[in-house]
N, C-alpha and C positions, 0 to 999 in steps of 0.2 A: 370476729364476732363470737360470743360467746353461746348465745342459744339460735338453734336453726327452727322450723318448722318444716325441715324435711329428714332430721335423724331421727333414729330412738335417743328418747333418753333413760328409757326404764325398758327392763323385759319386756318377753312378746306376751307373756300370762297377763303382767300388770297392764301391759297397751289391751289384750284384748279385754279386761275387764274395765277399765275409763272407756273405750268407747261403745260399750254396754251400756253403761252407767249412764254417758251420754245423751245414747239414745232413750234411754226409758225417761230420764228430766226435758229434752228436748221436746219429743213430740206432745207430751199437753199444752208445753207454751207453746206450742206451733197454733195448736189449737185454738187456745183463747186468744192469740194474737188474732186471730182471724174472726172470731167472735169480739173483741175489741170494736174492732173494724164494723163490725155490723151494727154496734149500737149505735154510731154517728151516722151510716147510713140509714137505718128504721125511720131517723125523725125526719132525715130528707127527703126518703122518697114518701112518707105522708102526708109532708108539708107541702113537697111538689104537688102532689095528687089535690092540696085544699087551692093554693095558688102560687105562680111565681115570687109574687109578693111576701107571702111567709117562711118564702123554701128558702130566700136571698136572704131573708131578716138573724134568721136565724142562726145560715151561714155567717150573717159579720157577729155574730155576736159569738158563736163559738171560734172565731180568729181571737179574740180578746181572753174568750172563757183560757184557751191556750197557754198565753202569755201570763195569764194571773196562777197559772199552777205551778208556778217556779219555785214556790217551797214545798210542794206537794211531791215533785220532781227530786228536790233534793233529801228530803226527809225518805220517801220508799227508795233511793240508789243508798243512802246512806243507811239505812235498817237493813236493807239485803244482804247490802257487801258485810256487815259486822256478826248478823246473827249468821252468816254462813260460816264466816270465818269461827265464831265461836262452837258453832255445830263440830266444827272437824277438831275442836281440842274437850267437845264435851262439857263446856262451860256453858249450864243450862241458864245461870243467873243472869250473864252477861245478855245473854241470846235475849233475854224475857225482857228485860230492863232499857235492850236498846231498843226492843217493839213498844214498849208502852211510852217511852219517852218520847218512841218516832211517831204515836199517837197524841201525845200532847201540844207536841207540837202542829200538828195538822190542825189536831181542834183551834191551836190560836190563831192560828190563820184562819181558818174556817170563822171565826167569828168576828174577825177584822174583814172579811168581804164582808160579809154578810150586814155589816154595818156600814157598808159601801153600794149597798145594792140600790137604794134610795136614789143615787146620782149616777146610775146607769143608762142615765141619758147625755151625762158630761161625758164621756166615757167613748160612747159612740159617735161623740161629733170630729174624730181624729178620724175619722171616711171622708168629711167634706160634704160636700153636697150628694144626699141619698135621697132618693122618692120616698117620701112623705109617709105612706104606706109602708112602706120595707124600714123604714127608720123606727117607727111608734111598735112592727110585732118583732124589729130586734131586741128593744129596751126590754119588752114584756120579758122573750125572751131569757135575757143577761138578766135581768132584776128574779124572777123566779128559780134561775140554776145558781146565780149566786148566793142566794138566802137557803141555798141546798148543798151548798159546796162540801159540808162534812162529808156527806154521803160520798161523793164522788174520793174524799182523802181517805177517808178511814177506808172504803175498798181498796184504794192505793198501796196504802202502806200496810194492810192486814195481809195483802196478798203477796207483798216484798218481804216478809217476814217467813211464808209460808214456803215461798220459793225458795228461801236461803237455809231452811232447815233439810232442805231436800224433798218438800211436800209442792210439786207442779200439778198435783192431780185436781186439789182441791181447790183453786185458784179457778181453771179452766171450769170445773163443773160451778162454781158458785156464778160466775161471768155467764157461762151458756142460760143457768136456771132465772138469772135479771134479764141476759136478751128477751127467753118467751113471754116475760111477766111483761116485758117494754115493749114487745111488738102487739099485746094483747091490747096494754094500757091505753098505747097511743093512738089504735084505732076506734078505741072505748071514747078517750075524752076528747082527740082531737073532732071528730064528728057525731059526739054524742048516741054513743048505739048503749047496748046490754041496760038502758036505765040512768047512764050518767050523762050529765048535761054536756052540751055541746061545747067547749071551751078553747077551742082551735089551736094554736099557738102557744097559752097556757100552758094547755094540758098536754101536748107536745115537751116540753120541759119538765112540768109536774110528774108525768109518767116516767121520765128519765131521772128525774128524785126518788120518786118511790123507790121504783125498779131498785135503785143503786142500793137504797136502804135494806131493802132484803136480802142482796147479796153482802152486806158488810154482814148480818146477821147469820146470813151460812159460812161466814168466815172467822167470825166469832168463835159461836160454835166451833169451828175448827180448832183454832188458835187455844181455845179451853181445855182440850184435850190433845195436842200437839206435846211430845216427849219432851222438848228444848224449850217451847215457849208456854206451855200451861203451865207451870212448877210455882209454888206461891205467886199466885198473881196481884194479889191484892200487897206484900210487899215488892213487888218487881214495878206497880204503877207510883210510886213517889218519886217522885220528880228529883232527876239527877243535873243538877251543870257538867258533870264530868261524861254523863253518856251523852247529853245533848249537844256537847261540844264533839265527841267523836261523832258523833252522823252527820250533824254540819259539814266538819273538816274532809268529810269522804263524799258526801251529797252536794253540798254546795255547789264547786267545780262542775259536776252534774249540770245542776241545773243552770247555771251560767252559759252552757254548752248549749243546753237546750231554749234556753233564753235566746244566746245571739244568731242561732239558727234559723228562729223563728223570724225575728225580724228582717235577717237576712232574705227570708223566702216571700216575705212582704214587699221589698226591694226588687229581686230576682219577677216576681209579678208584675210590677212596673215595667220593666223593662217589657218584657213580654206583650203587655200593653199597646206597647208602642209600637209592635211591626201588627199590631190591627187584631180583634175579637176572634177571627179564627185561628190565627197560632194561640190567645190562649186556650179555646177550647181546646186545641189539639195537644196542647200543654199539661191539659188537666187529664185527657186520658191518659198521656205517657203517665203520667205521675201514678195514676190506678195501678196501672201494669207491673212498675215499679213496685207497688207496694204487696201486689198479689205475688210478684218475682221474690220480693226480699222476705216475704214471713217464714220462710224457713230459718234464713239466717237469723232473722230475729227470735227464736224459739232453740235455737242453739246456741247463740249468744246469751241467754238466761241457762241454758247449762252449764255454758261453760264460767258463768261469774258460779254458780252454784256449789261447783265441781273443783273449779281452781280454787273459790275463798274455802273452801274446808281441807284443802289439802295446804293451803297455804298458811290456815292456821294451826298448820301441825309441824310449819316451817319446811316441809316438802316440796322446797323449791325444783328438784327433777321430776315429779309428778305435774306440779303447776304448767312445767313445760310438754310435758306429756300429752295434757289437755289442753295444751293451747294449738299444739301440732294436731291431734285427734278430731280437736273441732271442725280446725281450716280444712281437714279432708273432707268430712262431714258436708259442710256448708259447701264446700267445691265441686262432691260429685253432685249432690242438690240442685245447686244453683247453674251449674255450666250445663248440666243436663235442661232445665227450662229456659236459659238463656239460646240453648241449638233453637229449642222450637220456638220460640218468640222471634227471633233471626230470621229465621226460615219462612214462618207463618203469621207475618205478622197484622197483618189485616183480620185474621181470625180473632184475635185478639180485642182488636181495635173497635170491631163491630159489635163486643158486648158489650159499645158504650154508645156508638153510635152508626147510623146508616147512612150521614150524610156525608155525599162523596168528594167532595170540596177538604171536608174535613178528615175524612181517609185518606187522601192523599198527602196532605201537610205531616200527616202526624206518623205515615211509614217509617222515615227516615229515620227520626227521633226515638221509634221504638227499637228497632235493628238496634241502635246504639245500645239503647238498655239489655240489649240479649246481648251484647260484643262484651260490654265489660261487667257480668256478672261475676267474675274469676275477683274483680276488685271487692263489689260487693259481700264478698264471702271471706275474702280475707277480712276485711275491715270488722265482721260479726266476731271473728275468733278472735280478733287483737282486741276489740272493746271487752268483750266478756273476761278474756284474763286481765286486763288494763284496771278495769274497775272492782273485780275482785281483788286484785292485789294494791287497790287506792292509790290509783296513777292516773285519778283521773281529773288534777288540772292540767296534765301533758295533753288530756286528749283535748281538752277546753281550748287550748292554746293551738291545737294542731287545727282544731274543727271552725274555728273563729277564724286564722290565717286562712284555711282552705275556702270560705264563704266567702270574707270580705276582699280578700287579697289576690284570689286565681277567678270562683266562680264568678262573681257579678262584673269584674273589670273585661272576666274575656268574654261573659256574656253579652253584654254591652258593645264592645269590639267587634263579636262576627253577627250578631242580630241587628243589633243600629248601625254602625258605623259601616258594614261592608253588607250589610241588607241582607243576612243571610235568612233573618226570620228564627222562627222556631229551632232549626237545624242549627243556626247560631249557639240559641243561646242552651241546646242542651250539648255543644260542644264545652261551653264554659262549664254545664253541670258533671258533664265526667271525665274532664281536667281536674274538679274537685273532690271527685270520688277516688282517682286513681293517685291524686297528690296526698290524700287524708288517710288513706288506707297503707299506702309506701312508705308513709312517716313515720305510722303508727309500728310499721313489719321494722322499719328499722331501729326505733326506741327500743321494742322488745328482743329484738337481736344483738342490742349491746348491755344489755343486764342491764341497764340504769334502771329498770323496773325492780329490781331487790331494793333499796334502799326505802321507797315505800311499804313493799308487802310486809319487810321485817317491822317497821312502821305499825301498820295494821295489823298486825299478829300478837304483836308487843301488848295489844288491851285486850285483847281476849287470853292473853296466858298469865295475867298478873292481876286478876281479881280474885277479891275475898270471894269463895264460895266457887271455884272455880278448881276442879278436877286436879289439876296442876298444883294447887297452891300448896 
């Protein structure tokens, strides 16, 4: 094998300054990763508070809002990885050119929903049969966030530009300052207080437009004055085929990923279904715990795409490795450290979602699990962050799609339905898939087949007109 993730590959000066460096890009994405998280919850638990009925509607409609952000998905993976890369060789033209290109593109999307929103009731009859009520305040729902969908892209992809210059600070503050304005909003219109009419459900969505619109505006702003991406703006926004073809060929696979995932866990709930309503509830806490477990990793995993595409676009293949090893420590004492207490303590956990004991009990086992292999989980942040910075990421499409369709849902199905193990089943399937996706991924980048890409991607950021290099 050619690279390890347990040698040096650089001095102990240069190792201690990457995981410095690390750490100061990591912790704000930790942050707004967690801030993220709280915008979807604000509308739920409002909606729960107005009725079951709105709280569910809304829920199916953000299962679909999910799925339709698959160019949204590839357009901010595909601006991050390139303006990062161009960051590290000083190519401010390149860097500019593929943010506003990765903005045009959003926008045509955004206005292809948005002239989709009108039949956002064909849309939702892929549920089947839904009560009546929860069907008519999902449409309202889907029909008002998609006719708002820019907002939701242009924060996307203005904040994957920002990340990739090396700016995580103002991403997190722009995200926090739209959470207060959306928690203010939605208890404004959803039950009409301060003067604004009562609009329930609407205004639950509307607020979450708003909201989103001011933070693309604090990003703006940013982006105006950003060293890499404010540099002639007004000629950096004319529309390229050649940049729009690099952020596709680096995002796409992205979001392909993100696409079969999704459906996937659409599937994975069926199953689920099946061994009866309380393994899913106890399904859905694990899944929480999970997600509160993984924001580290996931905030380090945006360093490390940050940290490796600009080292990588300087063709510093033994630094790229540097921080691919620096991260997985990172993410390892992180995560194995909350994974002891979640193991350990795991009912503490459990109860900050629920007090019923039927459903405490179902869902111990399942959580223990999520604390045993957080070691997986923490690899898997460090390999995706260098993977997709070094534009390797239809290896991971390919690894993440076989790991869903082909380990989790057949062994979930196998020890939950077929030998009735329940909930305990089917999250044995889910970290058969964690530990198969993440092993794959340690071994593609232990055998160098990851350079043939990065020099790939490095090769457009060192050979443009206006480019440092040239």
């Amino acid at each position: 094998m050619k690279y390890s993730i347990l040698k040096h590959s650089v001095g102990k000066i240069e190792l201690k300054k990457i995981s410095r460096n690390l750490l100061k890009l990591a912790l704000p994405s930790m942050a707004e990763n967690s801030l993220q998280m709280l915008f979807g919850m604000v509308d739920t638990a409002f909606l729960g508070h107005l009725s079951w009925q709105a709280m569910s509607g809304a829920g199916l409609a953000n299962q679909l809002i999910f799925v339709f952000q698959v160019v949204i998905v590839a357009a901010s993976v595909g601006v991050n990885v390139i303006v990062s890369n161009a960051t590290g060789v000083n190519n401010r033209r390149k860097a500019s050119r593929s943010l506003w290109n990765g903005v045009l593109l959003c926008l045509l999307w955004s206005v292809l929903l948005a002239g989709l929103a009108p039949f956002s009731h064909n849309f939702l009859k892929i549920f089947g049969q839904v009560d009546g009520a929860v069907f008519q305040h999902a449409v309202t729902y889907l029909r008002t966030i998609l006719l708002g969908m820019s907002s939701m892209s242009l924060m996307a992809v203005l904040g994957a530009a920002l990340r990739g210059s090396g700016d995580t600070k103002t991403p997190m503050f722009a995200t926090g300052f739209a959470n207060l304005l959306n928690i203010f909003l939605d208890y404004a219109m959803i039950f009409g207080k301060f003067g604004f009419p009562r609009m329930e459900v609407f205004g639950a969505a509307l607020a979450t437009v708003i909201s989103r619109f001011v933070g693309v505006l604090v990003l703006f702003v940013a982006v105006s004055k950003n060293l890499y991406l404010g540099e002639r703006i007004k000629k950096a926004m004319k529309p390229s085929l050649e940049d729009l073809r690099d952020i596709v060929r680096v995002g796409l696979p992205a979001a392909g990923e993100n696409f079969m995932f999704s459906c996937g866990l659409l599937v994975f709930a069926s199953i689920l279904l099946m061994s009866g309503p309380m393994a899913y509830a106890g399904h859905r806490i694990g899944i929480n715990i999970e997600s509160l477990s993984f924001m580290p990793g996931w905030g380090i995993s945006v360093a490390v795409t940050t940290l490796a595409g600009q080292y990588n676009g300087r063709r510093e293949l033994e630094k790229v490795s540097a921080v691919a090893r620096q991260g997985f420590l990172l993410a390892a004492l992180i995560q194995v450290s909350a994974g002891a207490f979640i193991f350990l303590f795991p009912e503490i956990m459990i109860r900050l979602f629920t007090n019923q004991a039927e459903i405490v009990e179902i869902a111990k086992i399942p959580v223990r699990l999520v604390g045993l292999f957080q070691i997986f989980l923490a690899l898997e942040s460090s390999m995706n962050g260098v993977l997709r910075a070094t534009g390797n990421t239809t290896f991971s499409m390919i690894v993440s799609a076989v790991a869903m369709w082909a380990v989790r849902l057949p062994l979930a199905y196998l020890f939950s339905v077929k030998l009735k193990l329940g909930l305990l089943g089917a999250w044995m399937g889910m970290v058969s898939d964690m530990s198969f996706r993440s092993l794959m991924k340690l071994l593609f980048y232990m055998s160098g087949a990851w350079e043939r890409a990065a020099l790939k991607v490095s090769s457009t950021v060192r050979h443009v007109e206006g480019s440092d290099l040239s």
